[in-house]
N, C-alpha and C positions, 0 to 999 in steps of 0.2 A: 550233823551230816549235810555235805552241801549238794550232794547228789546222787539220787535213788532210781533205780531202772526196773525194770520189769521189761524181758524178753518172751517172745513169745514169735514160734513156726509153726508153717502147715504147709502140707504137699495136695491139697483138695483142687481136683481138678477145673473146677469155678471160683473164675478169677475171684466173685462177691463171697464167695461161701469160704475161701480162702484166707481173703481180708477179714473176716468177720471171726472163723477160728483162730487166726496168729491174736488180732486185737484181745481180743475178751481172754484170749492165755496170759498174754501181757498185763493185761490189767487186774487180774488175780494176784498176780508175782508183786503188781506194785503198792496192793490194796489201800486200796482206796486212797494216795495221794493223788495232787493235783498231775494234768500231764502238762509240761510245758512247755516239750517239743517231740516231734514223731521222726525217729530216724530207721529207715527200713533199707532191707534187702532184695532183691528179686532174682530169680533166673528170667531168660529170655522168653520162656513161656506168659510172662507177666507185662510184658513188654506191652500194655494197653497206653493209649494217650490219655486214658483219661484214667487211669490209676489212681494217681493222687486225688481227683474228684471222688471216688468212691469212699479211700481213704477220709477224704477229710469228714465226708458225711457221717461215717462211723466214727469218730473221733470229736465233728463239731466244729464250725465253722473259727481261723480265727486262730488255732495253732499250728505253729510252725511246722511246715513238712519236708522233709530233706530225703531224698532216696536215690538210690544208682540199680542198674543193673546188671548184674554178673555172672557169668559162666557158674558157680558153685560161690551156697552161702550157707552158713551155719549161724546157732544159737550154742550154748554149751548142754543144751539140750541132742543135739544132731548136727549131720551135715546135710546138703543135698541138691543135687541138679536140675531139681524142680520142684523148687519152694520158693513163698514169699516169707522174711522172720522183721519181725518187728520190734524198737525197744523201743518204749512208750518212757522217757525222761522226765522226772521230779527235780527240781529247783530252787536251790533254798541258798540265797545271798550270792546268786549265782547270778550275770548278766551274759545274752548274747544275743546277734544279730545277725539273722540268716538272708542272704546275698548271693548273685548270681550275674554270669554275661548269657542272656539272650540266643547269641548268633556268633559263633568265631569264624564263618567263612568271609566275614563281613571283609571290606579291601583293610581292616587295621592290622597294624606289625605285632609280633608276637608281645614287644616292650610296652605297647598300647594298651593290649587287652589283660595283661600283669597289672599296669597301673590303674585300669577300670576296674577288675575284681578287687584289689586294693582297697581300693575308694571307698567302692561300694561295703565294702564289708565293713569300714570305720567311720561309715554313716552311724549315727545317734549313740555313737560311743566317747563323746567328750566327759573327761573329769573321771571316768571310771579305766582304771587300772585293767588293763589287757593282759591275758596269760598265756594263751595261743589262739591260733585257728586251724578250720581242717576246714579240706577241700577235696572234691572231687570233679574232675576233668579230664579232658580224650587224651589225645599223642599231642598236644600243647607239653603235658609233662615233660617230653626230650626234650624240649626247646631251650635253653640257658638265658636266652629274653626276656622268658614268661616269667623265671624264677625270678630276673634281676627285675623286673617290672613288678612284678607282687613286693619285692624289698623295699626298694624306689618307696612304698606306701606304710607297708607293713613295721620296716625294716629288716636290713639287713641281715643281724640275727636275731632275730625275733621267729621262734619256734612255727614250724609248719607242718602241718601231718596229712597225709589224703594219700590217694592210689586214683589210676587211671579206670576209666570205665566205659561200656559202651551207650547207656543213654542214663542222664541224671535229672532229675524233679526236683522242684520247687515251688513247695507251697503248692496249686492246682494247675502249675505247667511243666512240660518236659519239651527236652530236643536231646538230639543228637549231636549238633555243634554249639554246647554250651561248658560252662564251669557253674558250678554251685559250692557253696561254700556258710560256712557259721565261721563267726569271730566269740571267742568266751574270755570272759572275766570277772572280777568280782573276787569270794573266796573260793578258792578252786582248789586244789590238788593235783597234781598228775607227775605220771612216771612213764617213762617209754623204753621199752626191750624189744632190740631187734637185731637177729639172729639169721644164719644161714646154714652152716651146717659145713660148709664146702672145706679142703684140705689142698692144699699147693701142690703141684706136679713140679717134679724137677728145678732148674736153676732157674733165678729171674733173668727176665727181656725187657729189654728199653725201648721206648715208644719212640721212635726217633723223626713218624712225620705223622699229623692229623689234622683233622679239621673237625670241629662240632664233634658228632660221638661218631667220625671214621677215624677207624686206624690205618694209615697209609703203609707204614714201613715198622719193623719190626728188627732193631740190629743190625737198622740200615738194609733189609731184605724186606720181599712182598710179606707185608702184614698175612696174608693168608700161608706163609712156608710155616708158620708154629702150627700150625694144623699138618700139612700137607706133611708135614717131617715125622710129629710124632703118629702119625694112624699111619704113614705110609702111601696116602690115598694122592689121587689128582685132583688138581681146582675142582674139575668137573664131577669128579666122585663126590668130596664136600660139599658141595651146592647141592646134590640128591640126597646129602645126609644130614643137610642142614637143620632140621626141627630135633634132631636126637642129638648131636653137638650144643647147640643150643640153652637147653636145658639140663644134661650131664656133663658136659664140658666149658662152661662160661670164661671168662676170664679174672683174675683177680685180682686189681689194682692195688698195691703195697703204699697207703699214706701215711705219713708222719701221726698227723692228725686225729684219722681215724682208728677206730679201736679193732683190729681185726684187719682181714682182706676186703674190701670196697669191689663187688662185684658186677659186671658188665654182659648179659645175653647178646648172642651174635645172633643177628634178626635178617642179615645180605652177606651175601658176599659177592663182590663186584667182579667183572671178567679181566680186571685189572688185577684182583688177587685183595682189594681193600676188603678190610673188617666193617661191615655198619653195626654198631651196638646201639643196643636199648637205653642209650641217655646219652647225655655230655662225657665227655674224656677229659682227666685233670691231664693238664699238659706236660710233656715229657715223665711220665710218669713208669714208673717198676712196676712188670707186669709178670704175672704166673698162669699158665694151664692149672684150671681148677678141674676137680672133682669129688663126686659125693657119693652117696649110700642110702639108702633109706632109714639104717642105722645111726649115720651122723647125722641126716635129715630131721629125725625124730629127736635124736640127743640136743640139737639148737632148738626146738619147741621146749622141752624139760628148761633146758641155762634158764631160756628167755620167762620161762610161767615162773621158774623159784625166786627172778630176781622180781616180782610180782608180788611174789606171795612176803616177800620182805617190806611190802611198799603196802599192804593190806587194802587193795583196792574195793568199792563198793560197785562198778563198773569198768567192764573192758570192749574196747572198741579194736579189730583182730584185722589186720590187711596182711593177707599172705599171698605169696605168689602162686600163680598157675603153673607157674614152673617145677613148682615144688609139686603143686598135685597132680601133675605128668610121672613125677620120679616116683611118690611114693604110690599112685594109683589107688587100689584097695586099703591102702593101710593109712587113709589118710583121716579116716574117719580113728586112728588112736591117737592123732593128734587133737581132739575132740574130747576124747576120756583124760587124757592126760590134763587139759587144763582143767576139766570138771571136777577130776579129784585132786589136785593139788588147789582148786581154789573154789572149796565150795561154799554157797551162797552166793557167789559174783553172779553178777547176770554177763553175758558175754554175748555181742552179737560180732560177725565177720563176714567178710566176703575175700573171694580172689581174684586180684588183679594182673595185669599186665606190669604194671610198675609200682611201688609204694613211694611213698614221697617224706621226707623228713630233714632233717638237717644231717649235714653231712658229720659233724662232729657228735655222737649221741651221746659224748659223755659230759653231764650240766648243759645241756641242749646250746650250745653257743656254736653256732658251725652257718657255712654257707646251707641253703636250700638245697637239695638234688633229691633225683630219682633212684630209687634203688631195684636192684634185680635179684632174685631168684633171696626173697625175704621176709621172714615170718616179723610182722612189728605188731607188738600191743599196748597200745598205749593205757594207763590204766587212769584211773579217774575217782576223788573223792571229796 
């Protein structure tokens, strides 16, 4: 076994009495192996600076500490809006080097601070064979610099997995304008499913003008008339209805490539009538009005845990969108039971984010880097 977890939550309104219940549940789950890295979860209630110092004191000067915080985190224990959940990782012929930028307001270009976190994360990894890394980072995520700047180092296709978040830790520091990040190698295993749920509306549209992730024109008309035609509504009405379009209505890019529809959150819409989306636009690209259910929402959790349970994981690391916990509201907590029983004794920790991050191709992981929207991803690990 090259790698063994033990998760562990708690909703206990002190911060230290918090840390101290998630830990010692963790480390029961993992008995008594060695830990030899702390990767956590929080809500915004946890939001301490000095978190990770608590942490490390309970854990011991000296192990790697990795953490973000999130709107809603779960263990396969629970989910919850005010919790810290912990998985306390065991290591066996397994290498990695946990990395981080400081400061992204700094005056560097988005291609700058790609090829610093780069760098930095393939520090003291010569002669050992790399498998992937994971990353956590702000709205850098949209950027297609950052991604081709982490390449530039990483490469190209070379597997990447993270999600966007509002403040991330390292080891006994945190910021708000940072990336953090692990590079792993050695023997490893891993498998990644990632799912959405969504079903095409009507006939495809052609992207006919954009820039970065705005869509200008649509058919050669204002990008915003595929809204405005099929609800009916005016520019003005969609801009008030904008967070419920959003996350029920995305868009969904048709790629060769990818497996599925490639989906995009309208996060603006401009008085010119443009689309701003939640990532990069492949250029000139077939496009669909999407829509979902809580039904199909849930059935893309099921595909994505049974193509899991075929890959027999020992650990799952779970980034799903907020989007999705918009749609399904109360029922998101059976996306929770669902992977528990179809994968039980995994240990499984997750959060949700604004964006997940992965290669664009998921199938044999060989694809450009991007961001993805409104997506349940589980990368499993053994």
């Amino acid at each position: 076994m090259s790698i063994y977890a033990g998760t562990g939550i708690s909703e206990d309104r002190r911060i230290e009495s918090a840390v101290f219940e998630a830990i010692e549940e963790a480390k029961k789950k993992l008995k008594g192996a060695e830990v030899d890295l702390v990767l956590f979860f929080a809500t915004e209630r946890f939001a301490h600076p000095n978190l990770s110092k608590i942490i490390s004191f309970r854990i011991g000067r000296g192990t790697p500490i990795i953490g973000a915080i999130a709107p809603v985190v779960f263990t396969q224990e629970r989910l919850s809006k005010s919790a810290i959940a912990f998985a306390l990782i065991s290591l066996n012929n397994v290498y990695i080097n946990c990395a981080g930028l400081k400061n992204h307001s700094s005056p560097k270009d988005p291609l700058s601070l790609g090829e610093e976190l780069g760098q930095n994360l393939l520090y003291g990894f010569k002669n050992i064979p790399r498998s992937f890394a994971l990353t956590f980072t702000d709205n850098s995520l949209a950027n297609p610099l950052f991604f081709k700047g982490l390449g530039e180092r990483l490469g190209f296709i070379f597997p990447i997995f993270g999600g966007s978040t509002k403040l991330r830790y390292l080891n006994q520091g945190a910021s708000n304008n940072s990336s953090v990040g692990i590079l792993w190698g050695g023997k490893l295993n891993y498998f990644l499913s990632i799912k959405h749920g969504f079903n095409p509306i009507g006939k495809p549209h052609e992207i006919s003008a954009f820039s970065d992730n705005v869509i200008k024109k649509i058919d050669g008309k204002s990008a915003s008339s595929l809204y405005e035609e099929y609800f009916a509504k005016s520019l003005l009405e969609l801009k008030k209805d904008l967070r419920y379009l959003s996350y029920l209505y995305p868009l969904g890019i048709d790629l060769p490539e990818e497996e599925g529809y490639f989906l995009r959150n309208i996060i603006d819409i401009t008085k010119e009538g443009w689309l701003v989306c939640g990532g990069q636009i492949p250029p000139y690209s077939k496009v669909h009005l999407m829509v979902s259910t809580k039904e199909s929402a849930l059935l893309a959790t099921k595909k994505a845990t049974e193509e899991q349970v075929n890959f027999h994981p020992n650990f799952i690391l779970a980034f799903n969108s907020v989007s999705r916990y918009n749609l399904l509201t109360r029922e998101a907590n059976k996306e929770i039971r669902l992977l528990k029983s179809q994968l039980p004794g995994t240990s499984i920790i997750g959060l949700y984010t604004k964006a997940e991050l992965a290669p664009l191709k998921t199938s044999g992981f060989a694809g450009r880097l991007t961001s993805y929207n409104q997506t349940i991803s589980l990368l499993g690990l053994k």
